[in-house]
ZANUKOL-425114 format. One record per residue (C-alpha): residue in three letters; chain; y, x, z. Coordinates in steps of 0.1 Angstrom, whole numbers. Last residue first. Example, Ala and Ser with C-alpha at 12.3 -4.5 7.8 and 13.67 -1.06 7.14 Angstrom:
2
   residu   chaine      yy      xx      zz
      Ser        A     -11     137      71
      Ala        A     -45     123      78
***
This chain:
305
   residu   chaine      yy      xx      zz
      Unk        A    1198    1064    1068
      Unk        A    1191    1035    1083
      Unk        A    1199    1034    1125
      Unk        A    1172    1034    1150
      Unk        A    1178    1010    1186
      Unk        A    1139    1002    1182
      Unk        A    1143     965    1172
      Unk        A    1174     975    1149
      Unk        A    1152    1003    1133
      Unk        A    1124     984    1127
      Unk        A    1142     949    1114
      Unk        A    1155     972    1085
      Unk        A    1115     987    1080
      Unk        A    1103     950    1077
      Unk        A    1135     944    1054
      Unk        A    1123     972    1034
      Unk        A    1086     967    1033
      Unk        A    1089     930    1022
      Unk        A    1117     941     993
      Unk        A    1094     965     980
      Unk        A    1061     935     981
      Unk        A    1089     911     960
      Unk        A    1112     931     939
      Unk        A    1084     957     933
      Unk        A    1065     926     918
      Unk        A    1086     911     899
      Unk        A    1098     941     881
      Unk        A    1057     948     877
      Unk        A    1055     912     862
      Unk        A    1082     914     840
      Unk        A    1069     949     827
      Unk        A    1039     927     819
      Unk        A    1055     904     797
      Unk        A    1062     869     812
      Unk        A    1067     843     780
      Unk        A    1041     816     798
      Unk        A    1061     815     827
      Unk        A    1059     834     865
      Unk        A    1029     817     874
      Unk        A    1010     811     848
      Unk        A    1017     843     834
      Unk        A    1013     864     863
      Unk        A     977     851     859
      Unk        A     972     866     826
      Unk        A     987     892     834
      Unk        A     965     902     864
      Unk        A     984     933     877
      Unk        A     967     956     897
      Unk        A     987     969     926
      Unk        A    1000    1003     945
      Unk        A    1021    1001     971
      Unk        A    1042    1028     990
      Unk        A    1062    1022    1024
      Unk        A    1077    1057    1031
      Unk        A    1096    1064    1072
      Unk        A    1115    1097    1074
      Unk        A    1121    1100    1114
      Unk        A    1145    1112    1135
      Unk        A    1178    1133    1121
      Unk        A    1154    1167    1118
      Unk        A    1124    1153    1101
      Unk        A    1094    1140    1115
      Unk        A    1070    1119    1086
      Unk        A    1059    1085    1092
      Unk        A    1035    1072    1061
      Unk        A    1028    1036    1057
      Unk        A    1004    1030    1028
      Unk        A     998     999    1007
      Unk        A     969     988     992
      Unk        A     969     958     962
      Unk        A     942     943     940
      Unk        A     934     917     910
      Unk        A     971     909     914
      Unk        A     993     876     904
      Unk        A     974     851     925
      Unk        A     984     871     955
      Unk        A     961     892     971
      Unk        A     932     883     994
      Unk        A     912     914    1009
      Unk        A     948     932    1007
      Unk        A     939     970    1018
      Unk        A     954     990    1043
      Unk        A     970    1022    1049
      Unk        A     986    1036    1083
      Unk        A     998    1068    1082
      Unk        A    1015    1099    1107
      Unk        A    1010    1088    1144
      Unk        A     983    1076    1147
      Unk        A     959    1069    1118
      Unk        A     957    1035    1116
      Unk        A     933    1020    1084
      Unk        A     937     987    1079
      Unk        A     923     957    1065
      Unk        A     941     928    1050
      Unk        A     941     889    1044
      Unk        A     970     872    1030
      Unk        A     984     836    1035
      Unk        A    1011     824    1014
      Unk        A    1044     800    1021
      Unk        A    1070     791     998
      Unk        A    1106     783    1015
      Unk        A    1123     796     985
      Unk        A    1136     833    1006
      Unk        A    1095     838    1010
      Unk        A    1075     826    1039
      Unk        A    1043     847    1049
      Unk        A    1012     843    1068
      Unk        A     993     868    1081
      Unk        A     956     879    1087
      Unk        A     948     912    1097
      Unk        A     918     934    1104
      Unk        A     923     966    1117
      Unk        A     904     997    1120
      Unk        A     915    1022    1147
      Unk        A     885    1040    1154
      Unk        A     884    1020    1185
      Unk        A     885     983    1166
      Unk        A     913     968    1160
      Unk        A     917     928    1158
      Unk        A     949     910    1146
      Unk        A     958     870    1138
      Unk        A     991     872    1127
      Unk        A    1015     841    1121
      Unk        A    1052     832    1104
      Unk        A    1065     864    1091
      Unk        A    1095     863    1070
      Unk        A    1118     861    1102
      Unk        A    1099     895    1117
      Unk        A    1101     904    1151
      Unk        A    1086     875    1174
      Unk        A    1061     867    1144
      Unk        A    1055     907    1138
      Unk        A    1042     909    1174
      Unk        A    1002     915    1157
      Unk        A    1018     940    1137
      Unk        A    1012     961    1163
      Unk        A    1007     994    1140
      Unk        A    1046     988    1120
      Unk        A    1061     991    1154
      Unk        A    1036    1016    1173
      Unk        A    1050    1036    1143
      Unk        A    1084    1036    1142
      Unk        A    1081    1045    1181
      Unk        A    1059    1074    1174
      Unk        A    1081    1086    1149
      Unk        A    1110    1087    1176
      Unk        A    1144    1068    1160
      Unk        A    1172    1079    1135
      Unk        A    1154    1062    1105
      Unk        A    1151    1075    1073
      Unk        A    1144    1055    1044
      Unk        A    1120    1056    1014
      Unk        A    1107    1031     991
      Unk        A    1077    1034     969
      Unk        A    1059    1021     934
      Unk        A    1027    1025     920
      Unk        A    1015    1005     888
      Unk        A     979    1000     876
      Unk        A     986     972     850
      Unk        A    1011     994     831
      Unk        A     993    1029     830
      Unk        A     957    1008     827
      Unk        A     974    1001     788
      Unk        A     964     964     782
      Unk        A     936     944     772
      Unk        A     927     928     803
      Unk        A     895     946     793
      Unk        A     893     976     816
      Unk        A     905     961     847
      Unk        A     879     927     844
      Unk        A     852     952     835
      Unk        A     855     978     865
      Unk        A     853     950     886
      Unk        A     819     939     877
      Unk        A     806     974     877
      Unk        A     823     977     914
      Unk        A     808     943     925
      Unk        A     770     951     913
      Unk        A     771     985     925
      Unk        A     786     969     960
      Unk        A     759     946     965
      Unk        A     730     972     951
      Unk        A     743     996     975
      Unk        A     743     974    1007
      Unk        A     708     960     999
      Unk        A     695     997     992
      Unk        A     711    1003    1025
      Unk        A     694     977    1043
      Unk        A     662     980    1032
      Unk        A     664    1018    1044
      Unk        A     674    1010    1081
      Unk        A     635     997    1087
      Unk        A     626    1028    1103
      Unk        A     655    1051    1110
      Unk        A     676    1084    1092
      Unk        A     681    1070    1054
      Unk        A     677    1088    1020
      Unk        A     703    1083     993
      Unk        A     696    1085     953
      Unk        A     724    1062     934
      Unk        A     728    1058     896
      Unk        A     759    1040     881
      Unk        A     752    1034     843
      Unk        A     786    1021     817
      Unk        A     775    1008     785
      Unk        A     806    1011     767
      Unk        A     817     988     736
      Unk        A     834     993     706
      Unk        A     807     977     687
      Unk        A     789    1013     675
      Unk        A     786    1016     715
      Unk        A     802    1043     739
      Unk        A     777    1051     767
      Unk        A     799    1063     800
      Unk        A     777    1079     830
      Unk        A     783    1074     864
      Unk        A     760    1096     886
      Unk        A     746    1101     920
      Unk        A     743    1111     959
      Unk        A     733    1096     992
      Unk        A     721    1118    1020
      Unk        A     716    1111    1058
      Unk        A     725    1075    1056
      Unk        A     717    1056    1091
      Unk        A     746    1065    1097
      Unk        A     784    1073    1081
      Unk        A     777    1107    1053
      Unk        A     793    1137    1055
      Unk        A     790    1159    1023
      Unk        A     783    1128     999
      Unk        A     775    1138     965
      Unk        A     790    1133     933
      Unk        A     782    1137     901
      Unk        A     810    1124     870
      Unk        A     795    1122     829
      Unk        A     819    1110     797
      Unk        A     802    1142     785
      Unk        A     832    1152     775
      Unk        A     852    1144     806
      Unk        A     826    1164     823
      Unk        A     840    1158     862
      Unk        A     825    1172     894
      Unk        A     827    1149     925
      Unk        A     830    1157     964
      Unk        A     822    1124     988
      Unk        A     833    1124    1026
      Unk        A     824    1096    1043
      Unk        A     843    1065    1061
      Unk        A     827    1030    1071
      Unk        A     843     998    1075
      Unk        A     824     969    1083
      Unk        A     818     936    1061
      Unk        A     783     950    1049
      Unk        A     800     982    1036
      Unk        A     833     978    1037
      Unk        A     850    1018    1023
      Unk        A     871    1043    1040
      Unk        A     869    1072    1011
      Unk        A     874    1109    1023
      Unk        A     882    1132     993
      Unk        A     865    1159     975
      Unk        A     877    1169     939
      Unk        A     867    1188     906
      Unk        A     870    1196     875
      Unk        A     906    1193     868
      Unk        A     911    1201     908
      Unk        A     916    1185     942
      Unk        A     908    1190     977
      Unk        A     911    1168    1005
      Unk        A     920    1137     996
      Unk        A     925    1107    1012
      Unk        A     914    1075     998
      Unk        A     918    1036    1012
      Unk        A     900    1001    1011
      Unk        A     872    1002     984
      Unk        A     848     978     988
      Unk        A     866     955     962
      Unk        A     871     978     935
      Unk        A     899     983     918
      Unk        A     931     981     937
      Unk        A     912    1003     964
      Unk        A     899    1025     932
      Unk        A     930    1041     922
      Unk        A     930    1072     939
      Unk        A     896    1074     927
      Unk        A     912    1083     891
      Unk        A     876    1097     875
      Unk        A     865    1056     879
      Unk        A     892    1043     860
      Unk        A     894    1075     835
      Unk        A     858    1065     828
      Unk        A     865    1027     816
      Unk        A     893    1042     793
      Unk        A     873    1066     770
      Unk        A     838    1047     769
      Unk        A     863    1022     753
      Unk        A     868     986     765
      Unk        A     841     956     764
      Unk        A     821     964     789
      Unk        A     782     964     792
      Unk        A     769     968     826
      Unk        A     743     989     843
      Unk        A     729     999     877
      Unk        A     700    1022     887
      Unk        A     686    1029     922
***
């Protein structure tokens, strides 16, 4: 299967979205977490959890890179059933315009009769969504280092990991924990997906609803995905990560966003800048995870280091 889109950004920047998969949950919408496994400046392998058809599924991909050929392979080395081999190619076409044709090329084979139909639907869904995608974050018409922006917070708690982390997992007792937290509807599956709907009230009384799937892998991380982001964002993950150290446990809420300045703009002023938006933003999502991390240790009997 071949997919293609025009996009109005250089064959330069569109490929360093797609060679930066560690990016690719704030840009693509099937996308909802990456771990890798081996890295180098030609190539990688990583495990992607991805929706495929509204479910999560998790595979193993390796990629080679030929920045000059504005060329990336990759391959599947485990693959999620009925898929018993899926493989292909982006390739970057820069245009006399200043335009890039950008081509996504898929070749999979399927284990079952009838199962085929409904991969090819699958792929050509999330082709279509990811080339779509890949155009709004290339032609906001700013630098991807400052609409892409990663941020964390630290802090060690004097408390069991596992304890720290049953607290952030059951997020579904946030309402009787948290005061910013109003409602959570949760359901986790045995493999430890989640989905999540919550609403929020900010320090202003302003109330928002976000939708999120996550990724629990007990006891050291949870990630997840925001399926509806603020107005403000074209995508955010987060990741918990609980790490033992010798005074209890060091506890790291990182997010990483896509900022839609335009949209920040009408909500934050017509004269907001981008770096107003990011400072915005890492007051607002950082302050979240640190008062959700404050109200840990004092539920759990941890102090803040």
């Amino acid at each position: 299967m071949t997919h293609s889109r025009l996009v109005a950004a250089p064959a330069e920047n569109v490929y360093r979205v797609v060679a930066d998969v560690t990016s690719w949950p704030v840009v693509f919408g099937p996308a909802v977490h990456v771990r890798h496994l081996h890295r180098t400046e030609g190539e990688e392998r990583f495990q992607l959890w991805a929706l495929v058809g509204g479910d999560v599924h998790t595979w193993v991909s390796r990629r080679e890179f030929d920045p000059a050929a504005r060329r990336i392979v990759f391959r599947q080395e485990r693959t999620h059933p009925p898929v018993t081999a899926m493989a292909g190619t982006w390739s970057f076409h820069p245009l006399r315009d200043g335009r890039t044709e950008v081509r996504l090329e898929h070749t999979f084979s399927v284990d079952g009769e009838g199962a085929a139909a409904g991969i090819r639907a699958a792929v050509d869904r999330n082709s279509k969504e990811e080339l779509a995608a890949l155009g709004r974050i290339t032609e906001l018409g700013h630098p991807l280092d400052e609409v892409i922006d990663t941020f964390s917070d630290t802090v060690v708690l004097d408390a069991h990991p596992k304890d720290v982390y049953e607290f952030v997992r059951r997020s579904d007792l946030w309402p009787e924990r948290l005061p910013h937290v109003a409602r959570v509807d949760l359901s986790e599956d045995a493999s430890g997906i989640q989905h999540m709907e919550m609403d929020t009230v900010t320090a202003d009384g302003t109330a928002h609803t976000t939708r999120s799937v996550r990724v629990c892998s007990a006891p050291s991380w949870i990630a997840y995905k925001q399926l509806l982001p603020p107005r403000t964002l074209l995508g955010h993950r987060g990741r918990w990560t609980f790490t033992p150290v010798e005074r209890g446990v060091e506890v790291t809420a990182t997010h990483t966003v896509a900022i839609d300045h335009r949209a920040a703009r009408a909500v934050l002023g017509a004269d907001c800048t981008v770096a107003r938006a990011r400072e915005h933003l890492r007051a607002a999502l950082g302050g979240n995870g640190r008062a959700t991390l404050a109200h840990a240790g004092a539920f759990i009997g941890g102090t803040l280091h």
